[in-house]
C-alpha positions as CSV (number, residue, x, y, z in Angstrom):
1,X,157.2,60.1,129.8
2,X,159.3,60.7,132.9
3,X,161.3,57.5,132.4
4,X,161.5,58.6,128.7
5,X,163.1,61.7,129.3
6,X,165.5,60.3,132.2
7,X,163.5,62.6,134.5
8,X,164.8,62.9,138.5
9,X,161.2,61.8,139.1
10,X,157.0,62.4,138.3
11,X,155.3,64.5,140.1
12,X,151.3,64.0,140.0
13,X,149.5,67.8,141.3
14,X,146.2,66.8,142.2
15,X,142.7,67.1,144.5
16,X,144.9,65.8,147.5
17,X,148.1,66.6,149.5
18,X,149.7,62.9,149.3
19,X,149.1,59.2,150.1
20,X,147.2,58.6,152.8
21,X,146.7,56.2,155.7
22,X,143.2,55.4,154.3
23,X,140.8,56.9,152.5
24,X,140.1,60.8,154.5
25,X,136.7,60.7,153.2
26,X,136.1,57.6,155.5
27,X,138.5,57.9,157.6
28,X,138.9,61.9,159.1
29,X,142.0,60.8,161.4
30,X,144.1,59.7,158.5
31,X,147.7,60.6,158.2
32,X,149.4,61.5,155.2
33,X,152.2,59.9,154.5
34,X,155.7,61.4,153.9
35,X,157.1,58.3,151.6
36,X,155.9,54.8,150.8
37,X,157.6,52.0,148.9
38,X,156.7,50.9,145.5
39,X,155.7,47.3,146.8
40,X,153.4,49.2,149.5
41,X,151.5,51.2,147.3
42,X,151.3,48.8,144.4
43,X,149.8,47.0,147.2
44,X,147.2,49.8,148.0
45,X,146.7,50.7,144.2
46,X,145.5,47.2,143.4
47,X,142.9,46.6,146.4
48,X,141.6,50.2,146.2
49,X,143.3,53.3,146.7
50,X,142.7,56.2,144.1
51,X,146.0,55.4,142.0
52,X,146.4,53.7,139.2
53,X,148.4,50.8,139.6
54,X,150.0,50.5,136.4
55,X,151.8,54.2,137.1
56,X,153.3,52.5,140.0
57,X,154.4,49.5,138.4
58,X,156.4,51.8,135.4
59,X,157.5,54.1,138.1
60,X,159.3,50.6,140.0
61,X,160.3,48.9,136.6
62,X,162.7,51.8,136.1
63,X,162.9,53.5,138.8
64,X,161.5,56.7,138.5
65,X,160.3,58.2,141.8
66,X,156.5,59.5,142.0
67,X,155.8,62.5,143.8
68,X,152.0,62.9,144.5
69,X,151.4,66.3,145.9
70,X,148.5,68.9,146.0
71,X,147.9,71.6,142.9
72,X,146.2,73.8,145.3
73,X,148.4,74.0,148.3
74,X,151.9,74.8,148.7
75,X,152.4,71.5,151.3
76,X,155.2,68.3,150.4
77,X,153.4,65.2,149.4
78,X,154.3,61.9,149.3
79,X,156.9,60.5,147.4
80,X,156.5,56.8,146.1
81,X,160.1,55.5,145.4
82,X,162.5,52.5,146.1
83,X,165.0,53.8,147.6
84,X,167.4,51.9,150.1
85,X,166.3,54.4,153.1
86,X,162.8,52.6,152.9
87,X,163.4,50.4,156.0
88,X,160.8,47.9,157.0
89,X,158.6,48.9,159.5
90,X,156.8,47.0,162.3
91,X,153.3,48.4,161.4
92,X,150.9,49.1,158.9
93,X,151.2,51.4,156.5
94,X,147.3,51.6,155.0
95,X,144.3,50.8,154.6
96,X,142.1,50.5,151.6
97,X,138.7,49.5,150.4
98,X,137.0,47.8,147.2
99,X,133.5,48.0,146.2
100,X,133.8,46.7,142.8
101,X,133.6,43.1,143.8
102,X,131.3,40.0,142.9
103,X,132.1,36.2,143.9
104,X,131.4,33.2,141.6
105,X,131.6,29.6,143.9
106,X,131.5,26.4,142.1
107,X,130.4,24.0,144.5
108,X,132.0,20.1,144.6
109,X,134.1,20.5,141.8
110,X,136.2,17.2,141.1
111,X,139.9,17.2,142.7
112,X,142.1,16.3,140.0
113,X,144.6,18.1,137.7
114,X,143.6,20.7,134.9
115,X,140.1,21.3,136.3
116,X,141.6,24.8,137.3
117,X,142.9,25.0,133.7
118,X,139.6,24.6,132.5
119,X,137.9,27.1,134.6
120,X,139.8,30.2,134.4
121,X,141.2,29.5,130.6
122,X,138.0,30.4,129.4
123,X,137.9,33.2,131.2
124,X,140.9,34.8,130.6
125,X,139.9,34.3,126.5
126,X,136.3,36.6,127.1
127,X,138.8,39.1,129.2
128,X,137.8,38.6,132.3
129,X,140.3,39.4,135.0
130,X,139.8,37.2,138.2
131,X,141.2,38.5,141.6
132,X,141.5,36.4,144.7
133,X,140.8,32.6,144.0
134,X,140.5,30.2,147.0
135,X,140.2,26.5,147.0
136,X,138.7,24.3,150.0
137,X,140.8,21.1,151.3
138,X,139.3,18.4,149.3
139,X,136.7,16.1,151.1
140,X,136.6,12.6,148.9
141,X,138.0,14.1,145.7
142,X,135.7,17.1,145.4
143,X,136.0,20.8,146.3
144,X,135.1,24.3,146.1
145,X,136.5,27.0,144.6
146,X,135.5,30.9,145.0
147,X,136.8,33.6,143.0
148,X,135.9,37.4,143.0
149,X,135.5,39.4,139.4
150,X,134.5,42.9,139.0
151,X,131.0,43.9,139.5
152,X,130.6,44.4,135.5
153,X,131.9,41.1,134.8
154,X,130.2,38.6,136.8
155,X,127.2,38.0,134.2
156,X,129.7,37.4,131.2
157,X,131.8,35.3,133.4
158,X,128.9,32.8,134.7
159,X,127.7,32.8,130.6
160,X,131.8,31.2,130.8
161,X,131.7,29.0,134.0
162,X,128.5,27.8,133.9
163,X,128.8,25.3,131.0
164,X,132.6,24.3,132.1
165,X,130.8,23.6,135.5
166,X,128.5,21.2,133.7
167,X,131.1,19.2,131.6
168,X,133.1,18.6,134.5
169,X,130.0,17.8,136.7
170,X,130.5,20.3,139.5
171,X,127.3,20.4,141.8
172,X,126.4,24.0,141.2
173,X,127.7,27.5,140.6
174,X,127.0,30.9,142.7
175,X,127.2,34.2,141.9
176,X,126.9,37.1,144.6
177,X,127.2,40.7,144.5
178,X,127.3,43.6,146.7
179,X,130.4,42.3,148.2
180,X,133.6,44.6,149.2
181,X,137.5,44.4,150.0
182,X,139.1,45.8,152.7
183,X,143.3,45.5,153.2
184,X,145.3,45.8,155.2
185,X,149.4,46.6,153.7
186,X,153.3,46.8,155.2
187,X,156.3,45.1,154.6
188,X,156.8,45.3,157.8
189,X,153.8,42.5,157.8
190,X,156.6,40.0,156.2
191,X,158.8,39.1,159.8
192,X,155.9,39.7,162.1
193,X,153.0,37.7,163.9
194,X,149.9,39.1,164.8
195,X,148.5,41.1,162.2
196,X,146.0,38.5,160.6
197,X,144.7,38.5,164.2
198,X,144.5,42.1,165.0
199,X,142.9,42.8,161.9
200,X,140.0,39.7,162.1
201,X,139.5,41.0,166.0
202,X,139.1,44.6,164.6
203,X,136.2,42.8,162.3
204,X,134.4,41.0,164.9
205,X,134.3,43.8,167.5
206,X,133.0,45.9,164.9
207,X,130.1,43.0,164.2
208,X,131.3,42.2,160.7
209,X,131.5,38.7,159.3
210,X,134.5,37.8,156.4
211,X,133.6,35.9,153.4
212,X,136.9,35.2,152.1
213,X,140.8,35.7,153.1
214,X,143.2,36.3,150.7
215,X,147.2,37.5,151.8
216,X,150.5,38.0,149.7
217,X,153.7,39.0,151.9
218,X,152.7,42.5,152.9
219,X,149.0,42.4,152.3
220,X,146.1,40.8,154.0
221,X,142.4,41.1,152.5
222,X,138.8,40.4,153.5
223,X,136.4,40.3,151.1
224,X,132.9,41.4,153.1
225,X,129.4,42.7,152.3
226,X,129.9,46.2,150.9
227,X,127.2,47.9,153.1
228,X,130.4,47.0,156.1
229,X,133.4,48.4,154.1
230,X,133.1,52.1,155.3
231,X,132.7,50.5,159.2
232,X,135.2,47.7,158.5
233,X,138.2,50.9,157.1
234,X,137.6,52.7,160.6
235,X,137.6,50.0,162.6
236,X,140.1,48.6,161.1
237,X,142.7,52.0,160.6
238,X,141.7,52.1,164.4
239,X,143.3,49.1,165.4
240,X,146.6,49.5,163.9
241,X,147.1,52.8,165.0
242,X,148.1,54.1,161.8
243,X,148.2,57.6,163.3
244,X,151.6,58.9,162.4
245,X,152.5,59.4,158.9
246,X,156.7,59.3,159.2
């Protein structure tokens, strides 16, 4: 509607003041944050904070500032925009958390081309939308591939994989739930080393083992069981600091 119109920008009054730092429930030292890029908080969106990430996708495609702000207090919020004043900074600028995850593994699956094809075609025809895929080095022509579904999705998409698994002779295929995300996003993650680091040290000091890693320019996620998610967002917001909102 905004874009529509040629509206100056959305504003979104709801149950909180602005973007956050991480999730306040979780995390009672989180800062709100004055702005945040459109990349940042697509970012956040998709790997669980409360926003929908298809608004921030409309509001970047034509450029239509989002103002999220409180309908019960009279505070600013945070405003979600592209502007050239969005410089990259050196730090993170959130953390979120995802409990709707399961992981499907398909154990020595043949190393040659269009197995992939085969796999997630059939999947994308039922509707099922997969997430973060990984693929092991091969070991003599065979490998593994994980991918994570939503929780609701995992039964119809083994009822899929399973019999693609068999034609291509794959050893066996995995399902397991109760499984969680937890990222880590900043563009200022593009130009500078250490984060992957910080964040897996942040993990093991906190006693929590990673399943899978998945990263795009300004993101970096570990998918872990869900019972650590809560522990993993604290320990994790601790580590980077994230204690200034800007």
């Amino acid at each position: 509607l905004a874009a529509g119109l040629g509206a100056e920008r959305c504003e979104i009054y709801t149950d909180v003041e602005g973007i956050y730092t991480a999730d306040p429930r979780v995390v009672p030292e989180a800062q709100k944050l004055n702005e945040i890029g459109f990349d940042e908080m697509l970012e956040l969106a998709s790997y669980g904070a409360k926003m929908h990430p298809r608004s921030i996708e409309l509001g970047a495609v034509y450029d239509v500032p989002i103002l999220v702000s409180s309908s019960m207090h009279n505070k600013p919020g945070t405003l979600i925009h592209g502007g050239t004043n969005m410089e990259v900074r050196d730090k993170v600028r959130g953390v979120a958390y995802d409990l709707d995850v399961a992981k499907i593994t398909i154990h020595r699956v043949p190393d040659r081309p269009g197995i992939a094809a085969m796999i997630f075609e059939p999947l994308a025809e039922v509707g099922v939308s997969v997430d973060t895929i990984v693929q092991n080095a091969s070991v003599e022509r065979l490998t593994d591939l994980t991918f994570t579904v939503s929780r609701n999705d995992v039964s119809r998409a083994l009822e899929v994989v399973r019999p693609v698994a068999e034609k291509i002779n794959a050893a066996e295929c995995l399902s397991a739930t109760g499984l969680a995300k937890v990222s880590i996003v900043g563009s200022g993650m593009q130009d500078a080393p250490g984060y992957a680091s910080r964040m897996f040290r942040a993990l093991a000091d906190a006693d929590i083992n990673i399943d899978v890693i998945t990263t795009s320019e300004i993101r970096i996620t570990c998918v872990i069981d869900a019972c650590n998610a809560k522990n993993a967002t604290q320990a994790i917001h601790s580590a980077f600091l994230v204690e200034s909102a800007e």
